[in-house]
C-alpha positions in Angstrom: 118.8 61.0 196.2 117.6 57.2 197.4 118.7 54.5 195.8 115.3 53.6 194.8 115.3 56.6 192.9 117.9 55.5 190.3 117.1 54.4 187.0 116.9 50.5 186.8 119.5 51.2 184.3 121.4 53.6 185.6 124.8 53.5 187.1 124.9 55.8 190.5 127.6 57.9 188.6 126.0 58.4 185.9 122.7 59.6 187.5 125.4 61.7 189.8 126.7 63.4 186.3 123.8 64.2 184.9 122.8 66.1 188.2 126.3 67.6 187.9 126.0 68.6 184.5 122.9 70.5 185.2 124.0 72.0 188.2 127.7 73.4 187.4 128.9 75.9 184.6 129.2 74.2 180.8 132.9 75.2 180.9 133.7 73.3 184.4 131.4 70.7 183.7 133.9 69.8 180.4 136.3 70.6 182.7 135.3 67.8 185.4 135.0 65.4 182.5 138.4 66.2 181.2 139.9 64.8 184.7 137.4 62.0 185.7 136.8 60.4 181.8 139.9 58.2 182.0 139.5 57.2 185.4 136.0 56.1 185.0 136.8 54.6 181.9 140.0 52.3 183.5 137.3 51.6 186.0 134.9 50.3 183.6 137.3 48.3 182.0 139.0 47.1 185.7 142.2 48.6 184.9 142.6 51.1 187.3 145.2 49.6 189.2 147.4 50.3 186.3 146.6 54.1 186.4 148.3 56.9 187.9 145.9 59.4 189.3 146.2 61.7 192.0 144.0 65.1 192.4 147.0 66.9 193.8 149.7 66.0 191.3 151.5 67.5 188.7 148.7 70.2 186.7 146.1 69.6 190.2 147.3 73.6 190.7 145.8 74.4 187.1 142.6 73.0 188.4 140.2 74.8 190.6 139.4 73.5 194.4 135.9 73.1 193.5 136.2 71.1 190.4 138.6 69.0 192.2 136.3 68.4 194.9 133.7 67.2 192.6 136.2 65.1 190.3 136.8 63.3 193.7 133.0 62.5 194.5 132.1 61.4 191.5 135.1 58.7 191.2 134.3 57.8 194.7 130.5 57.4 193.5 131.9 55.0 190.3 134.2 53.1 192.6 131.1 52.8 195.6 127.9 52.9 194.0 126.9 55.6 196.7 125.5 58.6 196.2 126.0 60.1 199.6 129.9 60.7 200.0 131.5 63.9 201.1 134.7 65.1 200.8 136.1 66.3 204.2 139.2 68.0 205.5 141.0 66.4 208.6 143.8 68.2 209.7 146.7 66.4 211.7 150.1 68.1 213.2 152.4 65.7 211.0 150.4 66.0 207.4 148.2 70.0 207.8 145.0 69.8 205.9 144.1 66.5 203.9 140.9 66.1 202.1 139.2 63.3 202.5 136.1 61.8 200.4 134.3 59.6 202.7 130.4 58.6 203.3 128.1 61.3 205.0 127.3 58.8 208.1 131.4 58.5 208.9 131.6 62.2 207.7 129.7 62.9 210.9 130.9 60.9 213.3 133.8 62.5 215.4 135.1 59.2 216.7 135.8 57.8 213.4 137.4 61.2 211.8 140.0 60.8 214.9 140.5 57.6 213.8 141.3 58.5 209.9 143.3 61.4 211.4 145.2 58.9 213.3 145.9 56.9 210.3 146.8 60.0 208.4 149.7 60.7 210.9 150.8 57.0 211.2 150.6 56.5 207.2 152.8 60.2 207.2 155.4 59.3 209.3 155.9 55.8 208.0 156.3 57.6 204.6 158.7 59.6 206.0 160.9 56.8 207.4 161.1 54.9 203.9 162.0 58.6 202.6 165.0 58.9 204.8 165.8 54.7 204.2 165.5 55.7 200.6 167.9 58.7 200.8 170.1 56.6 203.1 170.4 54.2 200.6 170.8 56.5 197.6 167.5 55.5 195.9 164.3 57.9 194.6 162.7 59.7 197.5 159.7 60.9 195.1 157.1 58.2 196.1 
C-alpha cells in the first residue's frame, strides 16, 4: 500500500490493523492485540521509554513465531509511519539467528545487512564484557 492510499485520517498502523485483522485468524488477531495494545498505547501517550517490552522475553515461548513477527511490524509501523518494513533474520557467529524488522529497500540491500550483522556482533560482545565486569564485580548479570 502507497502512502497516498491512506485515509487522510488514518494512522499507517491503523490502516495496517485493519488489513491484519482481515487477513489473520479471529483468535490470533486478539492474540496480536493482546501483545501490541500497550505498546501502541505508551506510544500514543510518549511513554514508551518507561516500558519494558521485548518479543523474546519472559511468556515470548507461549506466543507463536508468526504472531510475533507481525506484533513486531506493526509496532515498527506505529513508531515509523511506514508501511513497508520487514522483519529479517541475520545470522552472525557470536549472536546465531536474530530477527530483525527493518524497511524493504535496506531489507534488500546486502551491503547494509553486513553492516547490521556487524553491529549485531560488536553490540554482542560488548554485552558480553559488561556481563563478565558485572560478575567480576558481584553485581546482576541479567541485563
Amino acid at each position: 500500500m502507497n502512502e497516498h492510499e491512506i485515509p487522510p485520517d488514518g494512522r499507517p498502523v491503523d490502516v495496517y490493523l485493519d488489513l491484519l485483522r482481515i487477513r489473520m485468524d479471529t483468535e490470533d488477531y486478539r492474540l496480536l492485540l493482546s501483545v501490541v495494545e500497550p505498546v501502541l498505547r505508551a506510544i500514543d501517550e510518549h511513554q514508551l521509554p518507561t516500558i519494558d517490552f521485548s518479543l523474546d522475553g519472559q511468556g515470548a515461548d507461549e506466543l507463536p513465531q508468526e504472531i510475533r513477527d507481525e506484533a513486531a511490524l506493526v509496532i515498527a509501523t506505529a513508531v515509523t509511519g511506514r508501511l513497508d518494513n520487514e522483519v529479517i533474520e541475520i545470522s552472525t557467529e557470536e549472536t546465531g539467528p536474530v530477527r530483525v524488522v527493518t524497511d524493504a529497500a535496506t531489507a534488500a540491500d546486502p551491503d547494509r545487512l553486513g553492516e547490521i550483522a556487524d553491529y549485531l556482533a560488536e553490540r554482542h560482545r560488548q554485552n558480553e564484557e559488561l556481563r563478565g565486569i558485572a560478575e567480576a564485580s558481584g553485581l546482576p548479570t541479567d541485563f
